[in-house]
C-alpha positions as CSV (number, residue, x, y, z in Angstrom):
1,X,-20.5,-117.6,-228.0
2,X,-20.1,-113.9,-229.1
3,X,-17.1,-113.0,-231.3
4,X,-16.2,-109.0,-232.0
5,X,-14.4,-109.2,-235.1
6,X,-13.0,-105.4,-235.0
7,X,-12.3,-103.9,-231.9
8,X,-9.5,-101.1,-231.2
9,X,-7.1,-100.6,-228.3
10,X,-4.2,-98.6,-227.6
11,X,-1.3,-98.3,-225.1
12,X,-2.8,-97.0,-221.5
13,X,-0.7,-93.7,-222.1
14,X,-1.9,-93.1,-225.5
15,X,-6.1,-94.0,-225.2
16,X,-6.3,-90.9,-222.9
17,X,-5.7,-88.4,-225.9
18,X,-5.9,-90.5,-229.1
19,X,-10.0,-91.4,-228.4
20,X,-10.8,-87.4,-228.2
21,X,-8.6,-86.6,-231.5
22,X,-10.8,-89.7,-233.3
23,X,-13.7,-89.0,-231.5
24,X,-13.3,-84.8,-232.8
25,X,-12.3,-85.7,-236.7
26,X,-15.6,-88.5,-236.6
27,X,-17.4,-85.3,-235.5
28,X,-18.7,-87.1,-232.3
29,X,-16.8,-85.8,-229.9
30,X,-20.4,-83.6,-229.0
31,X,-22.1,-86.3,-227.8
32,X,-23.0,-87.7,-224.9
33,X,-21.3,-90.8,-225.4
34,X,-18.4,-90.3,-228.2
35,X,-17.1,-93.5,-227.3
36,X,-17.8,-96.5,-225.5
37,X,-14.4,-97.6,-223.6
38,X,-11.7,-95.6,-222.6
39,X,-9.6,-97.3,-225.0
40,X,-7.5,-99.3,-222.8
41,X,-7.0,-103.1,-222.9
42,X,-8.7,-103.5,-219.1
43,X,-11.0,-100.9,-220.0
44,X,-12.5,-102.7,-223.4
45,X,-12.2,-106.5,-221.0
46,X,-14.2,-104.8,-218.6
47,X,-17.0,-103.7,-221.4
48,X,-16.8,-106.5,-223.5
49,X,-17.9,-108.5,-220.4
50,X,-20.7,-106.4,-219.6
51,X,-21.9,-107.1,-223.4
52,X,-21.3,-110.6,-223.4
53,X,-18.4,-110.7,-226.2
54,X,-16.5,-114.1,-225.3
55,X,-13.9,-113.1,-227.8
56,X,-12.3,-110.4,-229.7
57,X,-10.2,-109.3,-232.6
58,X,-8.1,-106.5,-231.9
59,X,-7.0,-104.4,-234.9
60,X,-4.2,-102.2,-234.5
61,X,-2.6,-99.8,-237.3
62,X,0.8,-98.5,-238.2
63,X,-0.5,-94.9,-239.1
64,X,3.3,-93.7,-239.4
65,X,6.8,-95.2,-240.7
66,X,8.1,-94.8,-237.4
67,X,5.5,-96.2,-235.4
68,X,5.1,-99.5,-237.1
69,X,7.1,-101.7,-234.8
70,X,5.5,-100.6,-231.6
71,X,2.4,-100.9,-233.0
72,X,3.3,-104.5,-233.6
73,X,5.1,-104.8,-230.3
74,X,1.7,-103.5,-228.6
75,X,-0.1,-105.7,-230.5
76,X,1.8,-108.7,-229.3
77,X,1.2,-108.0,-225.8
78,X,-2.4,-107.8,-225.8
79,X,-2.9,-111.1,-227.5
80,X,-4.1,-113.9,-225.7
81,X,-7.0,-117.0,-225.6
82,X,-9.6,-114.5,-225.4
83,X,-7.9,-111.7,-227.7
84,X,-6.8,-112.6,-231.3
85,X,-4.7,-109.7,-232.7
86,X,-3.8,-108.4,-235.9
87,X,-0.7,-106.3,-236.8
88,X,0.4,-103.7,-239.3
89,X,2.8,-102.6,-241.6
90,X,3.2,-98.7,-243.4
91,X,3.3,-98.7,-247.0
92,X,5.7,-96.0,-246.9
93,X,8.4,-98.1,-244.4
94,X,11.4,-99.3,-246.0
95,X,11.4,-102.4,-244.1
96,X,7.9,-103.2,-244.5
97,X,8.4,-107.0,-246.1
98,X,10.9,-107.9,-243.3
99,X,8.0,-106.7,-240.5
100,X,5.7,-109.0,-242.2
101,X,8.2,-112.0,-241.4
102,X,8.1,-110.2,-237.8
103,X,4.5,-110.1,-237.5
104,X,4.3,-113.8,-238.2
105,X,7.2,-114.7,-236.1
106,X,5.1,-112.9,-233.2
107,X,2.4,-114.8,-233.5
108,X,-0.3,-112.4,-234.6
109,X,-3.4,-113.8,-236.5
110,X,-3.5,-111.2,-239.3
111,X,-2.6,-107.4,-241.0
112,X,-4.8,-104.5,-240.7
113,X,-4.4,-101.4,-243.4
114,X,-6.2,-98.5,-243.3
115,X,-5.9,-96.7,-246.3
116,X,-7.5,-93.4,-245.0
117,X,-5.1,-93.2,-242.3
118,X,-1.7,-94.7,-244.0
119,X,-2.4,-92.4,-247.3
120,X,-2.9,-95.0,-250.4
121,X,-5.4,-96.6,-252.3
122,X,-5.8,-99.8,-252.0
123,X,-5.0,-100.9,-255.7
124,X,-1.8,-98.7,-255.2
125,X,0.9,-100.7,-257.5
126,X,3.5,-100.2,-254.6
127,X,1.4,-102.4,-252.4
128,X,1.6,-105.5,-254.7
129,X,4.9,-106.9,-253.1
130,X,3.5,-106.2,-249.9
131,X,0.6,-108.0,-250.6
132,X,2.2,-111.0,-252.0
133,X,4.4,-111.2,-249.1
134,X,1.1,-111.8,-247.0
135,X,-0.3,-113.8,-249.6
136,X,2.5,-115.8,-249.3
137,X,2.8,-115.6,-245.7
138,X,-1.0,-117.1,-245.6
139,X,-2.6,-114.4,-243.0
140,X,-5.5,-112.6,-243.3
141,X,-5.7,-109.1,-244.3
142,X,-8.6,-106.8,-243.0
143,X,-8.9,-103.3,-244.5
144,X,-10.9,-100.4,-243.7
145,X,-13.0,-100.1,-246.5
146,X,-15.9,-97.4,-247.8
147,X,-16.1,-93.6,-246.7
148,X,-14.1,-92.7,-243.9
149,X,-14.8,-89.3,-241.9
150,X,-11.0,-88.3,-242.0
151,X,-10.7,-88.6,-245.5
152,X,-14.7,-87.4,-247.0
153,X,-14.1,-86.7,-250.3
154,X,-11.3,-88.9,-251.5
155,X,-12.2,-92.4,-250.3
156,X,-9.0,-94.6,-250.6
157,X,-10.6,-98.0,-250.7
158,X,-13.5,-98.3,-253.0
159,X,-15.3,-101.4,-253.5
160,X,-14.4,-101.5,-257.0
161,X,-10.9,-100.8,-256.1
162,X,-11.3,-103.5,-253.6
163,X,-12.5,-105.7,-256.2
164,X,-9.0,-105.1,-258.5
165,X,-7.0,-106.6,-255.2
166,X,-9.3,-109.6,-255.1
167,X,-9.1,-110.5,-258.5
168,X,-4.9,-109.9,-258.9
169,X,-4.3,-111.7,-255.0
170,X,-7.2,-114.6,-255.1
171,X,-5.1,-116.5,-252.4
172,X,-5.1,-113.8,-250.3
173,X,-7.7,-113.8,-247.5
174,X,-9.6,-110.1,-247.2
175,X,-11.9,-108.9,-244.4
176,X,-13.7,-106.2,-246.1
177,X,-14.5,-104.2,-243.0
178,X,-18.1,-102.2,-242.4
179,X,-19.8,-104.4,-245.3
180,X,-17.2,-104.2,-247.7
181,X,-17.7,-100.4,-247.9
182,X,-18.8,-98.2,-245.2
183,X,-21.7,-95.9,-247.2
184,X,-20.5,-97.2,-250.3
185,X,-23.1,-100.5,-250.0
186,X,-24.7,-100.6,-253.5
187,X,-21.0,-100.7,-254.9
188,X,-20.4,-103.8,-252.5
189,X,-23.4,-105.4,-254.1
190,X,-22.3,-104.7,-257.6
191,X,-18.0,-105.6,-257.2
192,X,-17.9,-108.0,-254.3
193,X,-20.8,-110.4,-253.5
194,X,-19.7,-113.7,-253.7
195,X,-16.1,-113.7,-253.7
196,X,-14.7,-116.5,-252.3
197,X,-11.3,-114.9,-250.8
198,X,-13.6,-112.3,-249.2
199,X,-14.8,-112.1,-245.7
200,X,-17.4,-109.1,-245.0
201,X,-17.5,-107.9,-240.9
202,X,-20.4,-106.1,-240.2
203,X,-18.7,-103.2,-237.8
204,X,-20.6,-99.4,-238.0
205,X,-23.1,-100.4,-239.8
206,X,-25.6,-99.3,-237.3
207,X,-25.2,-95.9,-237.3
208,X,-24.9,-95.5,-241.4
209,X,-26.9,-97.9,-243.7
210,X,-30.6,-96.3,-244.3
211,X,-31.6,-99.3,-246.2
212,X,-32.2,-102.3,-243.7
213,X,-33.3,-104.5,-246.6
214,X,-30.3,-104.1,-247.6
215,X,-28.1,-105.9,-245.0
216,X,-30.1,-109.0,-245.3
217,X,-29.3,-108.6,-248.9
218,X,-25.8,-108.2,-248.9
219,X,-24.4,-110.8,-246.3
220,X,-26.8,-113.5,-247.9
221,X,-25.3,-112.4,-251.3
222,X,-22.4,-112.5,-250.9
223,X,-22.7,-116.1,-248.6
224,X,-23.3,-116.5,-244.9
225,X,-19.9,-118.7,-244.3
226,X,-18.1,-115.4,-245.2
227,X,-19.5,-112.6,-242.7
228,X,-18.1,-111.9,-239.7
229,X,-20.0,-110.2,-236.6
230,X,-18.0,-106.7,-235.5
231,X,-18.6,-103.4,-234.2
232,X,-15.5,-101.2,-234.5
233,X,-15.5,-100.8,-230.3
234,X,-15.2,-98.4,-229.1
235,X,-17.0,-96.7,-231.5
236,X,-20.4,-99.1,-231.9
237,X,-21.4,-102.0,-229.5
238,X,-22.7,-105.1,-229.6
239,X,-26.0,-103.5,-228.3
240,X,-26.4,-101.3,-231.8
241,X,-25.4,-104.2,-234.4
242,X,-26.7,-107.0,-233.1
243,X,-30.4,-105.8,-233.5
244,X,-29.5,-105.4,-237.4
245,X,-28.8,-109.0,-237.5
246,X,-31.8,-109.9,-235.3
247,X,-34.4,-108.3,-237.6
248,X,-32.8,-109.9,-240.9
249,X,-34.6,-112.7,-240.5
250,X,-31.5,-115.1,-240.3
251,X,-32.3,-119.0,-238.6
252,X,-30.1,-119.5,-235.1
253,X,-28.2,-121.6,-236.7
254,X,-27.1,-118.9,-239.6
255,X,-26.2,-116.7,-236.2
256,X,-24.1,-118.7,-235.0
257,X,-22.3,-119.0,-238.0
258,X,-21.9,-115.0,-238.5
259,X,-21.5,-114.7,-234.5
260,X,-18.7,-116.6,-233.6
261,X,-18.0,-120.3,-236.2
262,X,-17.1,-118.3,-239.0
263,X,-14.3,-115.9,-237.0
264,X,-13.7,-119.3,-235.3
265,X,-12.9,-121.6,-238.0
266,X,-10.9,-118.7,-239.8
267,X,-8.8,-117.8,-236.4
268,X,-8.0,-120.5,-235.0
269,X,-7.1,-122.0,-238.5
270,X,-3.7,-119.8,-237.5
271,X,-3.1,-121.1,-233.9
């Protein structure tokens, strides 16, 4: 079994314009192949079957106030055996507690905040009653954390500001998405390694660490029944990470554990 823990998806009518707008702010909208699906939900089915991926975690976020409850709605409606599928709430809505209740009473198997995106830091005080609400709520929380392309100079979720949410919300399950920090990895190895209410997922890593010692390093630092296999479809495949993990040197059995048991025992945990 194969288990993408980050893949994106939108509404048929949006994909056609919101994959050029990311693909132009990541600057890859000169390449040959900016993106890898066309953003749809039978789109992704149909490349997630050509790469083998049995099952998937689709992350959708509320990059606006007004937005947030579609984005749930949507959310909703993709879910299913094959597709697990986290919501999101803004920050900034007023009703951002009561959405949580929503998102629970829909049936979704976790949150998903990007702080570049929804415009906070991670350690913001504000978000502490939102994150003891999902604390309390018991579902997993994945973040976008490191560098971000439409934020480059002011990255909103450090690891060490990471690190700050861990310690104040310990029964609080975090994803710590792209290594805990996308190009921000020797601060993952310093502030996170080892913490016990925090999952790593391996999406983009591909394309960004230089130091391929390194990933070894990290997931079997921080412990191997914490990392999660993911790519960030569209925007990697299963064909660019899965060769990191092949060279690290792990046993099969240590695969199967970051390929699918892990994301297994900790989704289905939920249903």
């Amino acid at each position: 079994m194969l288990i993408d823990f980050h893949v994106h998806m939108f509404p048929e009518a949006l994909a056609k314009k919101t994959l050029p707008k990311l693909a132009h702010i990541s600057g890859r909208d000169g390449q040959d192949a900016p993106y890898f699906t066309d953003g749809t939900l039978p789109g992704t089915l149909r490349r997630l079957d050509e790469w083998g991926v049995d099952r998937a975690v689709t992350l959708h976020i509320a990059t606006s106030v007004h937005a947030m409850h579609k984005v749930n709605d949507f959310a909703a409606a993709v879910k299913s055996e094959r597709l697990y599928s986290f919501g999101s709430v803004h920050p900034d809505a007023p009703d951002a507690l009561e959405e949580l209740d929503r998102i629970q009473a829909l049936g979704l198997d976790g949150i998903k905040f990007h702080p570049d995106y929804q415009d906070f830091f991670v350690d913001d005080d504000k978000m502490g009653p939102i994150y003891e609400k999902i604390q309390s709520l018991g579902l997993p929380v994945t973040f976008h954390a490191g560098w971000d392309p439409l934020s480059p100079e002011v990255v909103h979720a450090e690891p060490e500001r990471l690190a700050r949410v861990l310690d104040a919300f310990p029964r609080m399950t975090v994803i710590g998405a792209h290594l805990g920090g996308l190009c921000r990895y020797d601060q993952v190895e310093k502030f996170l390694l080892g913490r016990r209410n925090l999952y790593l997922d391996t999406a983009m890593t591909a394309p960004y660490l230089e130091d391929e010692a390194q990933y070894g390093r990290i997931l079997r630092g921080h412990g191997l029944d914490r990392v999660l296999f993911a790519t960030d479809c569209p925007w990697s495949t299963p064909l660019r990470e899965l060769p990191l993990l092949e060279r690290a040197g792990f046993t099969p059995e240590e695969r199967e554990r970051i390929t699918w048991k892990n994301a297994l025992a900790l989704l289905e945990r939920k249903r």
